[in-house]
DSSP file (Angstrom, degrees, kcal/mol; ACC not computed):
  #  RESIDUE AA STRUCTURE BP1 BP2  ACC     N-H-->O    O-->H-N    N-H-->O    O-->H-N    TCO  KAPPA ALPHA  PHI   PSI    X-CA   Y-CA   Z-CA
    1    1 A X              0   0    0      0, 0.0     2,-0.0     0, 0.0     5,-0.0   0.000 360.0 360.0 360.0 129.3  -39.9  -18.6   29.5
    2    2 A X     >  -     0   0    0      1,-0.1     4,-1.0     4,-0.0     5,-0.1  -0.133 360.0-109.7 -85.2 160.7  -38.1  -21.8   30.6
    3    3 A X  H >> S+     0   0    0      2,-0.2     3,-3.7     1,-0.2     4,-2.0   0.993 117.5  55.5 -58.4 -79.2  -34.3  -21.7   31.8
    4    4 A X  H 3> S+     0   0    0      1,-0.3     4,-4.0     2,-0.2     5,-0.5   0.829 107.3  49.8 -47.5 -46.6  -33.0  -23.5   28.9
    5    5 A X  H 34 S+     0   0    0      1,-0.3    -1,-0.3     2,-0.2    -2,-0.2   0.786 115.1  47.1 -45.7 -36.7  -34.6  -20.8   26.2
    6    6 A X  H <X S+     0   0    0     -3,-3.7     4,-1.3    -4,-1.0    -1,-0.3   0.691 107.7  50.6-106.6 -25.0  -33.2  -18.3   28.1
    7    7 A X  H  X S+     0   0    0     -4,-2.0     4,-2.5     2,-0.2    -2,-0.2   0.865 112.9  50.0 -25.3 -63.7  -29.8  -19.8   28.4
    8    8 A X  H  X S+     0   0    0     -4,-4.0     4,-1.3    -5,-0.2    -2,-0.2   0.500 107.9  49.4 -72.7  -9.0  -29.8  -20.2   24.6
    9    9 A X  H  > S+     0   0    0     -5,-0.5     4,-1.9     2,-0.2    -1,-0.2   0.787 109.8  50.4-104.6 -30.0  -30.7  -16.8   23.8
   10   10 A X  H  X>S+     0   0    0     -4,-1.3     4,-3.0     3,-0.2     5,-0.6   0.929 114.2  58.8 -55.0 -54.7  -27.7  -15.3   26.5
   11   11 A X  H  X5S+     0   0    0     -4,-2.5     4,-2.5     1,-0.2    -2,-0.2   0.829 108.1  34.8 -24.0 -89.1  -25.7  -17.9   24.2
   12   12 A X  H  X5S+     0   0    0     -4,-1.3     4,-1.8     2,-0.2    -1,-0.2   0.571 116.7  53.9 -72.8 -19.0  -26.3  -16.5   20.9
   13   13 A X  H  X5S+     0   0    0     -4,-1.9     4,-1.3     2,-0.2     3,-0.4   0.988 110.6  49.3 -77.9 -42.7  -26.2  -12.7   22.2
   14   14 A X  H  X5S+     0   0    0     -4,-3.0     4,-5.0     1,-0.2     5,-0.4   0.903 115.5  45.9 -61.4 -50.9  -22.8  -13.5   23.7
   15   15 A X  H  X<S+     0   0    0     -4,-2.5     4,-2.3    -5,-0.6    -1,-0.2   0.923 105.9  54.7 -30.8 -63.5  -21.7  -15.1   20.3
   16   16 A X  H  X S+     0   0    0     -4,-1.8     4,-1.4    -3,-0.4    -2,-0.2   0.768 112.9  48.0 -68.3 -34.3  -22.9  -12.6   18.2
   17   17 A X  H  X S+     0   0    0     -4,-1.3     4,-3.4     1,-0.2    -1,-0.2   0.959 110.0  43.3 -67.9 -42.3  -20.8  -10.2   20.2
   18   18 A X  H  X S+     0   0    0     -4,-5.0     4,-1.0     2,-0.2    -2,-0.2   0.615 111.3  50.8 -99.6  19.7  -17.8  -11.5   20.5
   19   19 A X  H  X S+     0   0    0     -4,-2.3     4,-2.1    -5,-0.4     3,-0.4   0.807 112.1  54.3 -88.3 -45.6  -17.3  -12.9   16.6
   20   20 A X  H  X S+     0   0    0     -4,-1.4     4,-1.8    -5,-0.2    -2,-0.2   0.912 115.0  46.4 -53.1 -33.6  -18.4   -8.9   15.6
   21   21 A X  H  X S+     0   0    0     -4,-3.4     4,-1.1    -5,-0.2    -1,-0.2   0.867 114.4  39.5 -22.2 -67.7  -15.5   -8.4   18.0
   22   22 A X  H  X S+     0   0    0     -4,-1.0     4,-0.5    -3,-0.4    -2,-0.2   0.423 110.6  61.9 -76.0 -12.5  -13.2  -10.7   16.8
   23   23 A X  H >X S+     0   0    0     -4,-2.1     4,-3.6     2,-0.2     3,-0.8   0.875 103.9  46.0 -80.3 -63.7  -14.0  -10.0   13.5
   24   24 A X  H 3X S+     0   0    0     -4,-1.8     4,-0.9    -5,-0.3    -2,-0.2   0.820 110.5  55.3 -56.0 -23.6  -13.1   -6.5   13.6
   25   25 A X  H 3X S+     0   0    0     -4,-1.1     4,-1.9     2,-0.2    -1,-0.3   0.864 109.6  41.8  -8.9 -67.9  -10.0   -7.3   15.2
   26   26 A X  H <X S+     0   0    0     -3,-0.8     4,-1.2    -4,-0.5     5,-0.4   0.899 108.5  62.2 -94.3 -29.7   -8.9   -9.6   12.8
   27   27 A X  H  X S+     0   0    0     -4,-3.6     4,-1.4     1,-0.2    -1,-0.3   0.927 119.0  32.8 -67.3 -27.1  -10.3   -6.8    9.7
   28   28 A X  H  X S+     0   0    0     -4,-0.9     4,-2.1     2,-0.2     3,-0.4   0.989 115.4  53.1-102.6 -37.1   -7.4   -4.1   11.5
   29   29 A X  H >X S+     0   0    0     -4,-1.9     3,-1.2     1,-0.3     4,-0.6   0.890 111.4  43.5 -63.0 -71.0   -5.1   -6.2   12.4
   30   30 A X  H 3X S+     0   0    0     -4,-1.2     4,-1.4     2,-0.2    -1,-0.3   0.542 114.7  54.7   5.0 -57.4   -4.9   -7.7    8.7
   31   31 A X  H 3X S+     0   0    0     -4,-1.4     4,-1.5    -5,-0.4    -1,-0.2   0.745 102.7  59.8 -54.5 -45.3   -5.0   -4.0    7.3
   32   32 A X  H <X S+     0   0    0     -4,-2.1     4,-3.3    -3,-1.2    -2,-0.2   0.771 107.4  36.1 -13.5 -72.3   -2.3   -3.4    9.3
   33   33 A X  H  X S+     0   0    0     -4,-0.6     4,-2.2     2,-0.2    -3,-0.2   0.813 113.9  62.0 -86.3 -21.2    0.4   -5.9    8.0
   34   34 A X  H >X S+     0   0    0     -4,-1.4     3,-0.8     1,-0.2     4,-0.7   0.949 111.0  36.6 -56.4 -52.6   -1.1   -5.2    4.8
   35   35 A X  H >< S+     0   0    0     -4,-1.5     3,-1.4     2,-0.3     4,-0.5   0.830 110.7  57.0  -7.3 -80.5    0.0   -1.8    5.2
   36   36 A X  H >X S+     0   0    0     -4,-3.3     3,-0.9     1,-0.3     4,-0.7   0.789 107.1  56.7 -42.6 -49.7    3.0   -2.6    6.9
   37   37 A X  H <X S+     0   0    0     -4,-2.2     4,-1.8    -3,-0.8    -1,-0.3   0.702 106.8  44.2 -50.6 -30.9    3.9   -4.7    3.6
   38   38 A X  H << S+     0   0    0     -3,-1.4     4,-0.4    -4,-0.7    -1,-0.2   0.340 105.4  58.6-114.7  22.9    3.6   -2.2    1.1
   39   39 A X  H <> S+     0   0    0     -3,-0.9     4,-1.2    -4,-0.5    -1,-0.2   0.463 111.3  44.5 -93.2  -6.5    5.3    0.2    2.8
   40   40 A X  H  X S+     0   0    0     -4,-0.7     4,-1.1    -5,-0.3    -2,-0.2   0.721 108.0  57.2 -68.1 -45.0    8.1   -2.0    2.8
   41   41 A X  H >X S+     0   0    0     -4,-1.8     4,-3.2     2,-0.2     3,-1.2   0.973 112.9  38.5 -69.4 -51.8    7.8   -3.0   -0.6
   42   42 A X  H 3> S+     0   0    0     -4,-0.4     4,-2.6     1,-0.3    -2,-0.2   0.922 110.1  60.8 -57.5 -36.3    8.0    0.4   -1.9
   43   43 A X  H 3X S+     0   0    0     -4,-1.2     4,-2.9     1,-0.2    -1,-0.3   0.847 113.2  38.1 -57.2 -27.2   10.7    1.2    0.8
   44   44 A X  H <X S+     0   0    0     -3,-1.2     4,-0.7    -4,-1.1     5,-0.3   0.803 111.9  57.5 -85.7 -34.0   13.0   -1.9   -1.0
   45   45 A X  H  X S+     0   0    0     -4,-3.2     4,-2.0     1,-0.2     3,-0.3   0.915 108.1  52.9 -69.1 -34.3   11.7   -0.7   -4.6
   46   46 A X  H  X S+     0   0    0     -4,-2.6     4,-2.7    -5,-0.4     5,-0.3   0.989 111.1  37.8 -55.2 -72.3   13.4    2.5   -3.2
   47   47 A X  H  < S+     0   0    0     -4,-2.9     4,-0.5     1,-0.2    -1,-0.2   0.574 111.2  63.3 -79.5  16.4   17.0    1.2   -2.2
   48   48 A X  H  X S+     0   0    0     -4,-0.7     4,-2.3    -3,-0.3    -1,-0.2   0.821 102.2  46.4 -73.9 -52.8   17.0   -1.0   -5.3
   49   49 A X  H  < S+     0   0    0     -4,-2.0    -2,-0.2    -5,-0.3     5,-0.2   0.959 119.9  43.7 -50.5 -51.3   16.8    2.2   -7.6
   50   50 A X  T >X S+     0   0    0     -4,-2.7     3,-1.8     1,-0.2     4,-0.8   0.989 105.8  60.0 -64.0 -54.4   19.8    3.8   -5.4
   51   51 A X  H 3> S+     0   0    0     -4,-0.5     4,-2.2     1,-0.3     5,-0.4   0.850 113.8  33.1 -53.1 -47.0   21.5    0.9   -5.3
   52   52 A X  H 3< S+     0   0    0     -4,-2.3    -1,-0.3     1,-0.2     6,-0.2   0.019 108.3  60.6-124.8  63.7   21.9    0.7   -9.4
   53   53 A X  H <4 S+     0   0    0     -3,-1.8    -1,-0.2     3,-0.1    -2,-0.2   0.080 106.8  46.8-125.2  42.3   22.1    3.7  -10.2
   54   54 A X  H  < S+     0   0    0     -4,-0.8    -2,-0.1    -3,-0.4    -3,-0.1   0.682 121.0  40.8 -83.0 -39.7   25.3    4.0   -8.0
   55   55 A X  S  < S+     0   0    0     -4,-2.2    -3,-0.1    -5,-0.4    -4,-0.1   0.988 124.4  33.2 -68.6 -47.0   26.4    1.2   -9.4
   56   56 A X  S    S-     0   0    0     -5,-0.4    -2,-0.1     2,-0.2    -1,-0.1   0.937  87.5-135.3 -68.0 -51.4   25.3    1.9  -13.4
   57   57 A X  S    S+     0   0    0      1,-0.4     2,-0.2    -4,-0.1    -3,-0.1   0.667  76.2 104.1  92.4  27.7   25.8    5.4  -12.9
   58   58 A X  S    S-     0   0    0     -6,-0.2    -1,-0.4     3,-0.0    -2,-0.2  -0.966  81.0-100.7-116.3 135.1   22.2    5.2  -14.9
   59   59 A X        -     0   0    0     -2,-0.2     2,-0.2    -3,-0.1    -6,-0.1  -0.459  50.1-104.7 -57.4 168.7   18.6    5.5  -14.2
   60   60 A X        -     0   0    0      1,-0.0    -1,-0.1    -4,-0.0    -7,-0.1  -0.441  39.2-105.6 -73.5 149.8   17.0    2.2  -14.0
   61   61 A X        -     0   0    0     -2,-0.2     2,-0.3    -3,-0.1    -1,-0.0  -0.513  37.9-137.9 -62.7 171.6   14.9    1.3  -17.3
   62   62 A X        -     0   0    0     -3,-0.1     2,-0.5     4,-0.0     7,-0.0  -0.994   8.1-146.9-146.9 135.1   11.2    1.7  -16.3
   63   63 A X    >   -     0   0    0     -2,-0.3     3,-0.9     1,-0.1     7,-0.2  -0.708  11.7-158.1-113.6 119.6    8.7   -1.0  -17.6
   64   64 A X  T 3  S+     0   0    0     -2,-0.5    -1,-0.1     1,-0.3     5,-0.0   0.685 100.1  66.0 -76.8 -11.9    5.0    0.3  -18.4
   65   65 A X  T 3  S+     0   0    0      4,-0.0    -1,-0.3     2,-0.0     2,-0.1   0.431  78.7 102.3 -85.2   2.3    4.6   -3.5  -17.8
   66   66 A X  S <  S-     0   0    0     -3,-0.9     4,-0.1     2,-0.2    -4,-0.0  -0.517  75.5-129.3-101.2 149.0    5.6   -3.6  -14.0
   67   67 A X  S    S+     0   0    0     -2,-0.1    53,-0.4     2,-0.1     2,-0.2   0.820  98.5  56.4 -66.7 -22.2    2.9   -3.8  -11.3
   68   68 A X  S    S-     0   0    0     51,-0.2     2,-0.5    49,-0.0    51,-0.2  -0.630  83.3-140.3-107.2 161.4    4.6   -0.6   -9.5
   69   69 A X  E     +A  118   0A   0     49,-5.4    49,-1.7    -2,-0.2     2,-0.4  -0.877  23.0 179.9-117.9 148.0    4.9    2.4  -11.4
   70   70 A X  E     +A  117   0A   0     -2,-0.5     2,-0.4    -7,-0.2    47,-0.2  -0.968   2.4 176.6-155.0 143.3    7.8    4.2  -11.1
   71   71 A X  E     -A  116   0A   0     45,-1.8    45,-2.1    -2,-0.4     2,-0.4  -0.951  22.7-144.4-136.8 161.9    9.1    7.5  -12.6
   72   72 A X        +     0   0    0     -2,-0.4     2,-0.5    43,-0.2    43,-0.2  -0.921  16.0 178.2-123.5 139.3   12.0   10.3  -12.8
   73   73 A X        -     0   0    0     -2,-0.4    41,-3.4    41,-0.2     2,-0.3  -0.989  32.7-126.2-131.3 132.7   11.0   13.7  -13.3
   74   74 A X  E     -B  113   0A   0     -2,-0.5     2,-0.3    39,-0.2    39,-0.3  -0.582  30.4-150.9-103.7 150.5   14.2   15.8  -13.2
   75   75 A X  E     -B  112   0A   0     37,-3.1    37,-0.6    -2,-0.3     4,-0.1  -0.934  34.4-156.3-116.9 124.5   14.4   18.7  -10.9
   76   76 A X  S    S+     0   0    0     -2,-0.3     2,-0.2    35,-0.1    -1,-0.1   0.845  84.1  41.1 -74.3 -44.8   15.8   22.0  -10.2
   77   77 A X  S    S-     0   0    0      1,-0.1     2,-0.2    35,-0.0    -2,-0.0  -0.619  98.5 -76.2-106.5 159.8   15.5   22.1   -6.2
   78   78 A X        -     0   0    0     -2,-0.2     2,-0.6     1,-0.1    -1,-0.1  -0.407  43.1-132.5 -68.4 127.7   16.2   19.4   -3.7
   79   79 A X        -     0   0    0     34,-0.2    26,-0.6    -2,-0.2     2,-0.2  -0.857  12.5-146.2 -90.2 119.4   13.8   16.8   -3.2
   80   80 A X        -     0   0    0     -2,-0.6     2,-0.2    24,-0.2    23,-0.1  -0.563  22.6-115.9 -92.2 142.6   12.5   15.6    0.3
   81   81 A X        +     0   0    0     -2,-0.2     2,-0.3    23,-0.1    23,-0.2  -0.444  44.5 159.9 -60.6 107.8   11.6   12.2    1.0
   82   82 A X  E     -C  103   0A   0     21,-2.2    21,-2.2    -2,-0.2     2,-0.3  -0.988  31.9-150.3-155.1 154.2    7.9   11.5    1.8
   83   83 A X  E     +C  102   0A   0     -2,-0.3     2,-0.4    19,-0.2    19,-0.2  -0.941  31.0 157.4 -85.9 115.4    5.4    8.6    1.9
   84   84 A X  E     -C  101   0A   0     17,-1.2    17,-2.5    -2,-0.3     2,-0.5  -0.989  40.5-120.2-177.0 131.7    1.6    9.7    1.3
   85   85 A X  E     -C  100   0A   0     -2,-0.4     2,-0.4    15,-0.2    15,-0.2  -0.828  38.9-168.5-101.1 115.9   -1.6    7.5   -0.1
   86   86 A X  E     -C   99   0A   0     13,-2.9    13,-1.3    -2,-0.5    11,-0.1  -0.811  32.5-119.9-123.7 151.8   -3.1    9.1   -3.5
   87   87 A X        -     0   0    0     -2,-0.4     2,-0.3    11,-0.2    11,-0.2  -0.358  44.8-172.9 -65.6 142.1   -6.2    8.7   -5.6
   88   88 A X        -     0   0    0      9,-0.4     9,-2.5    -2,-0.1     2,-0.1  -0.970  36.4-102.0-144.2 148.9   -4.5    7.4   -9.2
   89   89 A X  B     -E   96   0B   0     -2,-0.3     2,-0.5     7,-0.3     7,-0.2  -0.359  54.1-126.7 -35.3 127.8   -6.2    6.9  -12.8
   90   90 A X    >   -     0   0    0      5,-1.1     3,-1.7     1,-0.1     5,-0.4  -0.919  25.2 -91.9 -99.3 153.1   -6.5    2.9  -12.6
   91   91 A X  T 3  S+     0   0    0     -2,-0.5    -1,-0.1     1,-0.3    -2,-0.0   0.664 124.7  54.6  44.8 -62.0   -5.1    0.5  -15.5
   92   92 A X  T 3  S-     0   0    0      1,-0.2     2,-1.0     3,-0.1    -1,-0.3   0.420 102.0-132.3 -84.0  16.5   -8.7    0.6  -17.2
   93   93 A X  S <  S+     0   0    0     -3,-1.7    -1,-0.2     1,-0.1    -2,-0.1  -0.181  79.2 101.1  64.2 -36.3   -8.9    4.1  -17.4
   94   94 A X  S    S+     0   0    0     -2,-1.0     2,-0.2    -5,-0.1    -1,-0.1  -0.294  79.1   9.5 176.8   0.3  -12.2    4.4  -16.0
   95   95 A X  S    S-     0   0    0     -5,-0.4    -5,-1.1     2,-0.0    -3,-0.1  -0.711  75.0 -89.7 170.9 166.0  -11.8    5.5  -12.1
   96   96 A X  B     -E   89   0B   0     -7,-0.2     2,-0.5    -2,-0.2    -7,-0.3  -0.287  38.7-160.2 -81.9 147.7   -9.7    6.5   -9.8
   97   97 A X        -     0   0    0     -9,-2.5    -9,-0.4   -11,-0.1     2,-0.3  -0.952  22.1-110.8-125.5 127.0   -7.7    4.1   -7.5
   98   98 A X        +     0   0    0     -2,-0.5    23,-1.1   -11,-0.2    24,-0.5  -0.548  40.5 168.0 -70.6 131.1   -5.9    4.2   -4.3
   99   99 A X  E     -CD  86 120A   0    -13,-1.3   -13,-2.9    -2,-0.3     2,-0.3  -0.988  30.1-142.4-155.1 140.6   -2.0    3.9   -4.3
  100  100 A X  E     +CD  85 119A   0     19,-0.9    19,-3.7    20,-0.3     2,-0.3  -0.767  31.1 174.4-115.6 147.8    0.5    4.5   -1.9
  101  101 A X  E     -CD  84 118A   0    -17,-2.5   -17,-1.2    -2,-0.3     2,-0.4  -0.899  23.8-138.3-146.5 162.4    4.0    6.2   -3.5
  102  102 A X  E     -CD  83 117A   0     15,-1.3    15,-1.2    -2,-0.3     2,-0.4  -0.909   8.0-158.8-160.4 134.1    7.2    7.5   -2.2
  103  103 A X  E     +CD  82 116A   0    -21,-2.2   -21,-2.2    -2,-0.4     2,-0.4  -0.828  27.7 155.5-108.0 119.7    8.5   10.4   -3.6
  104  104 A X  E     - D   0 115A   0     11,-4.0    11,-1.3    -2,-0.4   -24,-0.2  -0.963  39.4-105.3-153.5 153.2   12.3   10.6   -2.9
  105  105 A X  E     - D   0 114A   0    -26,-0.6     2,-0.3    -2,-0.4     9,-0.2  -0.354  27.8-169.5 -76.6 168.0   15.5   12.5   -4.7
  106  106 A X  E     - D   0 113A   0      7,-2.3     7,-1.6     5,-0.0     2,-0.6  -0.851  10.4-148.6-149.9 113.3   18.1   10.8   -6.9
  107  107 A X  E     - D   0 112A   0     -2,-0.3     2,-0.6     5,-0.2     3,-0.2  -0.847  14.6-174.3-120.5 141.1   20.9   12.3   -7.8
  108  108 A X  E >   - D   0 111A   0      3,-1.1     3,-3.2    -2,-0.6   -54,-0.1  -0.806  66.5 -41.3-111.0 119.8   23.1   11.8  -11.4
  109  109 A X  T 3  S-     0   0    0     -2,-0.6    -1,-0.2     1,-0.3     3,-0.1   0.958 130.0 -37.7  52.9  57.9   26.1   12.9  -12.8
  110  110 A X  T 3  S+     0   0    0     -3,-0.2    -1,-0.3     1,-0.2     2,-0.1   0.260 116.9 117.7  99.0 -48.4   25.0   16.5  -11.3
  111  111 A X  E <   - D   0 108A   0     -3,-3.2    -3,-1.1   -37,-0.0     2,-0.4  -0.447  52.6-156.3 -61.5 134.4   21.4   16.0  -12.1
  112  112 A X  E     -BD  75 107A   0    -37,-0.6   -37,-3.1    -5,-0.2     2,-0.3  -0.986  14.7-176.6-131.1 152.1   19.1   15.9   -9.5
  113  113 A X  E     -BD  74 106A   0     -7,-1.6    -7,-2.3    -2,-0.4     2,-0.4  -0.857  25.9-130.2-149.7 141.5   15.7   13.9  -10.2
  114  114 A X  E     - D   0 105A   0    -41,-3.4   -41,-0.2    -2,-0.3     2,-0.2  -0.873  33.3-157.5-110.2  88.3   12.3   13.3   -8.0
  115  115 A X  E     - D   0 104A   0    -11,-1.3   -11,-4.0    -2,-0.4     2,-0.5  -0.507   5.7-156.5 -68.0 133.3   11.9    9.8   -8.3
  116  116 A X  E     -AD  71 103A   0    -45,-2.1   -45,-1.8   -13,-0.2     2,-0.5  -0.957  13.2-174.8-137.0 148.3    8.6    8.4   -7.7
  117  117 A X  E     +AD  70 102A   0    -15,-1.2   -15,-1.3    -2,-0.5     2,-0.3  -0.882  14.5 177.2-107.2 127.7    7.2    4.4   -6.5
  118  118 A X  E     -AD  69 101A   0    -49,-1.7   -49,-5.4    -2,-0.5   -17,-0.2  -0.760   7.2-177.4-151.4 140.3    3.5    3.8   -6.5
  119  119 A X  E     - D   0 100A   0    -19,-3.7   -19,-0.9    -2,-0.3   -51,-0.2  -0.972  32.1-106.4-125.0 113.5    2.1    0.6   -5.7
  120  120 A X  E     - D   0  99A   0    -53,-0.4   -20,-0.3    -2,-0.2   -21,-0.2   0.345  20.5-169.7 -38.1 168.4   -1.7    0.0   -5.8
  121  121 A X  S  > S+     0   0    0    -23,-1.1     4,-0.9   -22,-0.1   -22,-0.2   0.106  73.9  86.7-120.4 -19.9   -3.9   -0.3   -2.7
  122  122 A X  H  > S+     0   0    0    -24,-0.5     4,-1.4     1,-0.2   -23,-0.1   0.661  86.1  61.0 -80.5 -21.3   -7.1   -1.6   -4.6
  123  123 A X  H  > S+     0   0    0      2,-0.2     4,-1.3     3,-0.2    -1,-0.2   0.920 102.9  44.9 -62.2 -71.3   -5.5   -4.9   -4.2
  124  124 A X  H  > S+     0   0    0      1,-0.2     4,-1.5     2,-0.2    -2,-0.2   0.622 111.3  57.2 -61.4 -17.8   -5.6   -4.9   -0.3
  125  125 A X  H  X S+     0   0    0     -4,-0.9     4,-1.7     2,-0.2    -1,-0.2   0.928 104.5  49.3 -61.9 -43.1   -9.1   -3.6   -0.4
  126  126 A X  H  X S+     0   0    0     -4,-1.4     4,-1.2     2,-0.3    -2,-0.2   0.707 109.0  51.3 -90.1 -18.9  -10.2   -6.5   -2.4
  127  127 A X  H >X S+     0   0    0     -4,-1.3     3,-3.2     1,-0.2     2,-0.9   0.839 113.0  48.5 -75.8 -79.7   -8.6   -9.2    0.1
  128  128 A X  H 3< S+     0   0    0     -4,-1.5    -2,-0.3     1,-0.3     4,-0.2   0.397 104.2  53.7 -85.8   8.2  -10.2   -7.6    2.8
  129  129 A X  H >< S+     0   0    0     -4,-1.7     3,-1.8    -2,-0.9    -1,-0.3   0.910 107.7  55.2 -39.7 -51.4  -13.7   -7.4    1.1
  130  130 A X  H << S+     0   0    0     -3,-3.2    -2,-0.2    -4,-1.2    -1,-0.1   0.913 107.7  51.3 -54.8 -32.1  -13.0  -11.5    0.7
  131  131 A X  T 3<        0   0    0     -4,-0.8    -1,-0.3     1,-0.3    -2,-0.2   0.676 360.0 360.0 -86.2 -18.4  -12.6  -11.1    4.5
  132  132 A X    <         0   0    0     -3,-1.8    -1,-0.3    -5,-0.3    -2,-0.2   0.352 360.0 360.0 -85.2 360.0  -16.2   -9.1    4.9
């Protein structure tokens, strides 16, 4: 086998390692801030809702139209604040979907209410498919 042949074939194994490297790399990194973004978003969807209904001294209306789903289920005992990825019915009916929620208390006039955020995940799967 001549020098150069054997040159070009160290070449292409050294390639082929480090872009499957750098591709996974970039696939967590990328998964990461996605992450990092929609726990952020939900966290702001969170102090929006406190924020009026301190002010309104109302729940907020809640829009079947909105990309985040958000509900009040009223409560007898104190509700604790927690962040957790769940399987959800999607939009089309027709299979289940990943969504990340925070469950956290709100309380009115006396009332105390388990307010709940979820925001899809199937979204950030499907950019990083594009990315696969």
């Amino acid at each position: 086998m001549k020098l150069i042949t054997k040159t070009s074939y160290f070449y292409l194994f050294t390639s082929i390692i480090l872009f499957s490297a750098a591709s996974a790399l970039f696939y967590f990194y990328i998964s990461g801030k996605l992450d990092e973004d929609i726990s952020e978003d939900i966290e702001i969807n969170k102090n929006t809702i406190l924020d009026y209904v301190a002010a309104n001294q109302v729940l907020p209306p809640v829009s079947p139209l909105a990309q985040d789903y958000i509900s009040f289920i009223p409560v007898t005992e104190i509700v604790n604040q927690r962040i957790n990825d769940t399987m959800l019915l999607g939009p089309e009916k027709d299979e289940f979907l990943p969504y990340r929620q925070i469950i956290f208390p709100v309380n009115l006039k006396g009332q105390h209410y388990k307010a709940v955020v979820q925001k899809p995940l199937f979204q950030k799967d499907d950019l990083l498919e594009t990315f696969a």
